[in-house]
LOMI-657795 format. One record per residue (C-alpha): residue in three letters; x, y, z. Coordinates in steps of 0.5 Angstrom, whole numbers, padded with zeros to 4 digits, always signed. Layout:
REM LOMI-657795
ALAXYZ/...
REM end
This chain:
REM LOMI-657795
UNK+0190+0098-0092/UNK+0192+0091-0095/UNK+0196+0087-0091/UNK+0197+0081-0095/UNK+0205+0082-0095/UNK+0203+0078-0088/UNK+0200+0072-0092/UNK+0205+0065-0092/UNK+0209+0066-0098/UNK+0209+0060-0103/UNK+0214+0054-0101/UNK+0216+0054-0108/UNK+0222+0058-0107/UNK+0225+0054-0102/UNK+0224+0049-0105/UNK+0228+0051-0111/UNK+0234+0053-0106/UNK+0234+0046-0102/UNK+0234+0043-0110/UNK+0240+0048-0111/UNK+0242+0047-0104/UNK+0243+0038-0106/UNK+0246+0040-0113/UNK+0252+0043-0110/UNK+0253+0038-0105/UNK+0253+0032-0110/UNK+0257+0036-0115/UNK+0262+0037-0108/UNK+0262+0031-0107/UNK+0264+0028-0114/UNK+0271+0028-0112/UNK+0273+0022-0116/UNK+0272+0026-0122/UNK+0279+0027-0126/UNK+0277+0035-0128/UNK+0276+0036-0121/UNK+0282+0033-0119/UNK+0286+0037-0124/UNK+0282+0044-0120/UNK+0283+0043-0113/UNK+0286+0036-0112/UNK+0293+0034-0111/UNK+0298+0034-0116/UNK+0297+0028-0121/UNK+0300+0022-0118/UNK+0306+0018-0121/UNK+0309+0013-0115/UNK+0306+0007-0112/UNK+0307+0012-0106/UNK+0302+0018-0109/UNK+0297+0014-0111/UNK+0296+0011-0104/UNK+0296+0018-0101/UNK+0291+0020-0106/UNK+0287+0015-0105/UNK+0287+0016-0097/UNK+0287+0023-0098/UNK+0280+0021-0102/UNK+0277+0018-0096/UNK+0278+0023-0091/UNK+0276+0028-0095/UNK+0269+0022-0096/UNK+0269+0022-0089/UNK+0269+0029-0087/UNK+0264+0031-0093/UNK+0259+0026-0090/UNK+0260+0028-0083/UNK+0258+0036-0085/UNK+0253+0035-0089/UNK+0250+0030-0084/UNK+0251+0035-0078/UNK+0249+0041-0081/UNK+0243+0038-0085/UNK+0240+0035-0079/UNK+0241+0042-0075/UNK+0239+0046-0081/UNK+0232+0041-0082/UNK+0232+0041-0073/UNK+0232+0048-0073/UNK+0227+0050-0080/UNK+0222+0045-0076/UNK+0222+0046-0070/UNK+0222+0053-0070/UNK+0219+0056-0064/UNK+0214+0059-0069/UNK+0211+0054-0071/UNK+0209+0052-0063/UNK+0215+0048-0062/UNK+0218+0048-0055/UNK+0225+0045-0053/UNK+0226+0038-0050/UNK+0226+0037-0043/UNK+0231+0030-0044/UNK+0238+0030-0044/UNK+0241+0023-0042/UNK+0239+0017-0046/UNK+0244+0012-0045/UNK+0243+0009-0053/UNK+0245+0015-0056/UNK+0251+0016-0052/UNK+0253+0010-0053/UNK+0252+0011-0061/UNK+0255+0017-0061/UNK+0261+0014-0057/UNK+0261+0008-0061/UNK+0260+0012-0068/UNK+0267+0017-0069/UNK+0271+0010-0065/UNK+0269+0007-0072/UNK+0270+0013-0076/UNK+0277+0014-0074/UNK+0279+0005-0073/UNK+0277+0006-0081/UNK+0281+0011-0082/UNK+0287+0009-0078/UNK+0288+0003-0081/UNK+0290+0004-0088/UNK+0293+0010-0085/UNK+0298+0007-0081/UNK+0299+0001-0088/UNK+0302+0008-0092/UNK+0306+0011-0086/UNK+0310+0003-0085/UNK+0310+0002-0093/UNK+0313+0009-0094/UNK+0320+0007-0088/UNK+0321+0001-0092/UNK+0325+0002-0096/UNK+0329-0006-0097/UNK+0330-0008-0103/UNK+0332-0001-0107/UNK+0335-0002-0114/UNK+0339+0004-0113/UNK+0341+0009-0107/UNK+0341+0017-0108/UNK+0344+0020-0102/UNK+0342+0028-0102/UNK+0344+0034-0098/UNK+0340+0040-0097/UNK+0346+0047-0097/UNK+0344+0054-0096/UNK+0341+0054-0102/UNK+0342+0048-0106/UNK+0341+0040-0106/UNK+0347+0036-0107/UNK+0346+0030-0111/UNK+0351+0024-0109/UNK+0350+0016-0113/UNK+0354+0012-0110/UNK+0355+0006-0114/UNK+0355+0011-0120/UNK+0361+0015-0117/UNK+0357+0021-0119/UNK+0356+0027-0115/UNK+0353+0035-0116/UNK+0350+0040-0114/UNK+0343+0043-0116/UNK+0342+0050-0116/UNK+0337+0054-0118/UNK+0338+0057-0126/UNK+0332+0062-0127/UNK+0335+0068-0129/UNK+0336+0074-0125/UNK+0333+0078-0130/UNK+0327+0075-0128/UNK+0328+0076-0120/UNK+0329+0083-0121/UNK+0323+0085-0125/UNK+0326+0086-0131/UNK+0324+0082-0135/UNK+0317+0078-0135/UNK+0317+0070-0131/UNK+0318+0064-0134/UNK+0313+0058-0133/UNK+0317+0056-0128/UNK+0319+0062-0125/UNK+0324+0060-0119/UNK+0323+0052-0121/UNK+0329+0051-0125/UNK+0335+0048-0124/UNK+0342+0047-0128/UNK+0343+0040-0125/UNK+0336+0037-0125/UNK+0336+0030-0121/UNK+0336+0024-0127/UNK+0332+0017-0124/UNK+0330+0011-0129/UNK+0322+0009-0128/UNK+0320+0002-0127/UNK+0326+0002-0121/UNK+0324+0003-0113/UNK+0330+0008-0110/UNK+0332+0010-0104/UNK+0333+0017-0102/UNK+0338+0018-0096/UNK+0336+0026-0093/UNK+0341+0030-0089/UNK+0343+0037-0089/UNK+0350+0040-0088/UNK+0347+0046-0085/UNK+0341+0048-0083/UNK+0334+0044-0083/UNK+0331+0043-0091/UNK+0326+0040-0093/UNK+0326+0035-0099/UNK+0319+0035-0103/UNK+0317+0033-0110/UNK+0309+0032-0109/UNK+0308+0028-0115/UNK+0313+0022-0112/UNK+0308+0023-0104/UNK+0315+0025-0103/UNK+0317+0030-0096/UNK+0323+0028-0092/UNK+0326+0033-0088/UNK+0334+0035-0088/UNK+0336+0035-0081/UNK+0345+0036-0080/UNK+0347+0031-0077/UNK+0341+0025-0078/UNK+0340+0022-0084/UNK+0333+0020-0086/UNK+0331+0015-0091/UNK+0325+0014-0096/UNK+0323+0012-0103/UNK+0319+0012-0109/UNK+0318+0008-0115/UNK+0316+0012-0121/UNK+0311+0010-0126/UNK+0311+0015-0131/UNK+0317+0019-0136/UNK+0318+0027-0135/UNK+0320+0032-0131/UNK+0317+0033-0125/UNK+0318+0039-0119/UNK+0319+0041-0113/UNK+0321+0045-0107/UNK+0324+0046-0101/UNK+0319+0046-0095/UNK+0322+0048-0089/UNK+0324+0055-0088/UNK+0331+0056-0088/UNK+0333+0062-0089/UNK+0334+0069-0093/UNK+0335+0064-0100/UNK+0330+0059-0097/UNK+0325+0060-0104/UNK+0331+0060-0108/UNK+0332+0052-0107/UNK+0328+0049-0112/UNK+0327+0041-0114/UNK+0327+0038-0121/UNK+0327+0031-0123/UNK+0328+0028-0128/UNK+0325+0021-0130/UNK+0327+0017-0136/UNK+0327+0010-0139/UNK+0333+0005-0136/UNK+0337+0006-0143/UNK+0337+0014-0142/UNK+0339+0013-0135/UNK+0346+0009-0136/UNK+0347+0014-0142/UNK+0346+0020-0137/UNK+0352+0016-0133/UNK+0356+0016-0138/UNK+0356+0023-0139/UNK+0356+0025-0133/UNK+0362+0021-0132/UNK+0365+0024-0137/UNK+0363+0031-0135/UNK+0366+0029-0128/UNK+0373+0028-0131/UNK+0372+0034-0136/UNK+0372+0038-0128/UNK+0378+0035-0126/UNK+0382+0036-0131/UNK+0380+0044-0132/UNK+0383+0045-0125/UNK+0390+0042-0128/UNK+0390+0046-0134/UNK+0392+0053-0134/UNK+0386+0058-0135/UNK+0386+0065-0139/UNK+0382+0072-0136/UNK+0377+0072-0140/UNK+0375+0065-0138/UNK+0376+0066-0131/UNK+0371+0072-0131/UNK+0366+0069-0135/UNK+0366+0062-0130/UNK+0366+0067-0125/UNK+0361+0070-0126/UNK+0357+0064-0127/UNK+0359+0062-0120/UNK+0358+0068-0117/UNK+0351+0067-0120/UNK+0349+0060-0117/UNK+0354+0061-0110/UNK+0354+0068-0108/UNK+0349+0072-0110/UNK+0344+0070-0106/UNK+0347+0074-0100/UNK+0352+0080-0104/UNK+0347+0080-0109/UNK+0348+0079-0115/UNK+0350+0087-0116/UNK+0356+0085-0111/UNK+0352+0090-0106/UNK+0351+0085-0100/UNK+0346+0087-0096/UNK+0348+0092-0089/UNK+0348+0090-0082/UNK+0349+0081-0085/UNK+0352+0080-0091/UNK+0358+0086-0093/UNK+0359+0089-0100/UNK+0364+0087-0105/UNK+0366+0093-0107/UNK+0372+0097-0105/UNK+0371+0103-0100/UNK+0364+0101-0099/UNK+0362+0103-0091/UNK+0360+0097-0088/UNK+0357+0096-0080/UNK+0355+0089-0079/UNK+0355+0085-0070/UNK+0363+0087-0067/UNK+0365+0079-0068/UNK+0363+0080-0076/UNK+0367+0086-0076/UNK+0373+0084-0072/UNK+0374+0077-0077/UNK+0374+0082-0083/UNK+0378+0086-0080/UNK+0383+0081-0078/UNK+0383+0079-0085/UNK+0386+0085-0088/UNK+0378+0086-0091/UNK+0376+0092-0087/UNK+0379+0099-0085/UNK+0380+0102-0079/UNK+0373+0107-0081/UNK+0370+0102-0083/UNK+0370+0101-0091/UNK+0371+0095-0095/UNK+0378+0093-0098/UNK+0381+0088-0103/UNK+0385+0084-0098/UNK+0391+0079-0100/UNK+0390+0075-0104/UNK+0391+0069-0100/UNK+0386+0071-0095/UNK+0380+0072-0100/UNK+0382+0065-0102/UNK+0382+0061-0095/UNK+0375+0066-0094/UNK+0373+0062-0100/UNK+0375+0055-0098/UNK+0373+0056-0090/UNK+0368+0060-0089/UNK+0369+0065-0083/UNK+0366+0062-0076/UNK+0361+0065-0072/UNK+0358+0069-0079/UNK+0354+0066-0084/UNK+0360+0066-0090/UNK+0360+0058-0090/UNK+0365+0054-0093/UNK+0366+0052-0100/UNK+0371+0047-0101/UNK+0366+0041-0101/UNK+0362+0045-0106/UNK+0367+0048-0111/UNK+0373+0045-0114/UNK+0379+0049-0116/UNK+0377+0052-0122/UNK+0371+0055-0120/UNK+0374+0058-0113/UNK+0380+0061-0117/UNK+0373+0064-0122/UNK+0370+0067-0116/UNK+0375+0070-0113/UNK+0378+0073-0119/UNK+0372+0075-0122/UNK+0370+0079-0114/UNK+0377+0082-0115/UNK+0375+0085-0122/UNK+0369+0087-0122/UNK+0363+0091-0117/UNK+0368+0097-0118/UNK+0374+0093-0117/UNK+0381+0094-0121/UNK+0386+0089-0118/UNK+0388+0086-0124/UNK+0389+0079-0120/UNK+0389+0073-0124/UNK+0388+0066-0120/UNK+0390+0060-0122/UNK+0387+0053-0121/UNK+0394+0050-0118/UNK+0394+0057-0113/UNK+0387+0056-0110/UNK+0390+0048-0110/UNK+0395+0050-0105/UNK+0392+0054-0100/UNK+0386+0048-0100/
REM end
């Protein structure tokens, strides 16, 4: 009987696989390389900010990639050469005062080297004097608000992918729940202060090509800055988890030279003053439904759905005759209000009513006010379109001056 499969094997095989094994490591270790970054890195930096994240992020990744191919490469090789196969026994020494101090003294150099530039982005990122244009945003429940104080401008950024879309009747966009009917206009070439807060829960605002995350916190209001290098649009999200809509509240900035910029002021200006003098003016039906319905859309829908259903035990249906059961105080606040039956179902209540529910919300439910949000016309859109529509026949029309007179 042959017993040669108990020979040594040659040692070509595992040095092919220490070869392959180096081969990885050095192509995991090409981290400057531009097609890797576009793979797994970060998104392509395009403020001074970014690129001194980047930069950090670079070294720290260096430093742990050489830390673990140090580590593991001398275990791997102790325990290859010094198998117990081979004759070897374990040591019987565990105290040596040079490598206690080596290792000790080592990883203090490591994070010192860190720390240092580390700290210099966090300070960099606080300082925000010497700001050529402030932008003050505030985070809703589910949209940002955009305010220029110089400029006089002020609007809200609401997401504009079609609800075709959501539903899955209709194939996703490019960027699917990343687009926005207000994008944030900045010019490039100019350091600008953001000023963050929220009106009602904690958001967050990220964009991460600006190496900007700052949190929305009601009642605080937390600076930052940033400076950008390049033209074009760029994309970002609310990172804090802030409700049922908290994927619904995308970041879009636009950035363009300073000429665009001041002709983007211009326009919005004039859009500004188009906005008023619609509340003035005297509107037809189809008009008040076709903007109620868009108003709907952007406001609304999220929490009565867009089919005006609501979502049972939360948010009530708009439809008339509708059961709902939801906690005693919503219930009792409906009721109150002349939109709730005896048994429970859903009605039209007065007009009046449906107007102040609007504009004040209702305390201690989730129904938030609109009067900061919505100017008369749009609230006298989405009222009327709620009273004729999901089932709905009351036949009402309301104007602008209506709404004006219960705000």
């Amino acid at each position: 009987m042959s017993l040669s499969f108990m020979k040594k094997k040659p040692s070509r095989p595992l040095n092919v696989a220490w070869a392959r094994f180096a081969a990885a490591m050095a192509l995991l270790l090409g981290v400057g390389t531009a097609s890797a970054r576009v793979r797994w890195n970060f998104q392509t930096p395009v403020t001074p900010m970014a690129h001194q994240i980047f930069h950090l992020q670079d070294i720290m990744f260096g430093v742990c990639v050489v830390i673990f191919v140090l580590v593991f490469g001398v275990m791997f090789y102790s325990i290859f050469a010094h198998r117990k196969s081979k004759g070897h026994k374990p040591a019987t020494f565990h105290q040596s005062t040079t490598v206690e101090i080596i290792w000790t003294a080592v990883p203090f150099l490591i994070l010192v080297a860190i720390a240092v530039p580390a700290t210099a982005t966090l300070i960099k990122m606080e300082n925000t004097s010497g700001s050529a244009l402030t932008v003050r945003i505030t985070g809703y429940q589910w949209k940002w608000h955009y305010t220029y104080p110089a400029q006089g401008i002020g609007f809200f950024s609401d997401l504009s992918t079609p609800v075709a879309q959501i539903e899955n009747q209709e194939p996703k966009g490019k960027h699917y729940l990343l687009q926005v009917d207000h994008p944030l206009v900045l010019p490039v070439g100019e350091k600008i202060r953001f000023q963050i807060t929220s009106k009602d829960v904690i958001h967050s605002w990220w964009v991460p090509s600006f190496g900007v995350k700052t949190d929305a916190i009601p009642g605080f209001i937390n600076q930052t800055w940033t400076e950008i290098d390049v033209p074009g649009t760029y994309r970002g999200q609310c990172t804090e988890l802030c409700g049922m809509g908290h994927a619904f509240m995308p970041i879009v900035v636009k950035a363009v030279s300073q000429k665009d910029f001041q002709k983007w002021v211009t326009a919005q200006k004039a859009l500004m003053v188009a906005s008023a003098a619609g509340s003035s003016k005297t509107w037809t039906e189809a008009d008040l439904l076709s903007h109620g319905k868009t108003v709907f859309a952007a406001n609304c829908a999220a929490c009565h759905q867009i089919t005006g259903q609501g979502i049972p035990g939360t948010f009530p249906p708009l439809s008339a005759g509708k059961k709902f059961s939801a906690a005693p105080a919503m219930l009792q606040q409906l009721r109150g209000r002349g939109f709730l039956t005896k048994d429970g179902r859903i009605v039209m209540g007065p007009v009046k009513n449906h107007l102040r529910i609007v504009l004040q919300g209702i305390p201690g439910t989730p129904m938030p006010s609109f009067a900061g949000q919505l100017n008369d016309a749009d609230i006298a859109a989405v009222v009327t379109y709620e009273r004729n529509s999901f089932g709905n026949h009351t036949g009402d029309v309301i104007e602008p001056s209506q709404v004006a007179a219960v705000r």
